[in-house]
C-alpha positions in Angstrom: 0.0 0.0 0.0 1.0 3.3 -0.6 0.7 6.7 0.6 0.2 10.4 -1.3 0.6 13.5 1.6 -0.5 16.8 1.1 0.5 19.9 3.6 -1.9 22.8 3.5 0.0 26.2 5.0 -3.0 28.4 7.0 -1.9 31.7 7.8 -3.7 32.4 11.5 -5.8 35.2 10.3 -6.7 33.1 7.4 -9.1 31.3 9.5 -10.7 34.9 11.4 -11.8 36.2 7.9 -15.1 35.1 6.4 -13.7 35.0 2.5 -10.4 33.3 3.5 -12.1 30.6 5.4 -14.5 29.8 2.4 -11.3 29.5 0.6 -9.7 27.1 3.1 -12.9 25.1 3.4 -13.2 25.1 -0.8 -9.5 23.6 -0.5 -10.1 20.7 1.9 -13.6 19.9 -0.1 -11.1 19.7 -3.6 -9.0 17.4 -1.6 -11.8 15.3 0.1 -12.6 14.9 -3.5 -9.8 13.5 -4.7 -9.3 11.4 -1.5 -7.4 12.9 1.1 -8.6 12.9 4.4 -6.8 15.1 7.1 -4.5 13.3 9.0 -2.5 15.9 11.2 -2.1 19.4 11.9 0.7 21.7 13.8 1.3 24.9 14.0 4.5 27.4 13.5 4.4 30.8 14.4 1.4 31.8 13.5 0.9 29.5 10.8 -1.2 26.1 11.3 -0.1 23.2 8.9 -3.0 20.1 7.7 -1.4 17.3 7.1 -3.8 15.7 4.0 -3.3 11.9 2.9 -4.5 9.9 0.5 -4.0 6.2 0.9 -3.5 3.8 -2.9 
């Protein structure tokens, strides 16, 4: 079995504005799509990372 990862950067205030956060939401739908499914997030700064895999 193998393994496709995807890592999403959020910028922190990405997530406080309405328009950004449709964006970010649009993203992870496109991926769910294709078959990713969030596996882990962390954050740096004031960035959070999602951690998107997709098993095949």
């Amino acid at each position: 079995m193998t393994a496709d990862h995807r890592v999403l950067r959020v910028h922190g205030g990405r997530l406080v504005v309405a328009e950004r956060r449709l964006d970010l939401e649009s993203e992870l739908d496109a991926a769910a799509a294709e078959g990713f499914e969030l596996v882990d997030s962390f954050a740096v700064d004031d960035n959070v990372y999602l951690v998107l895999r997709r098993r095949g």
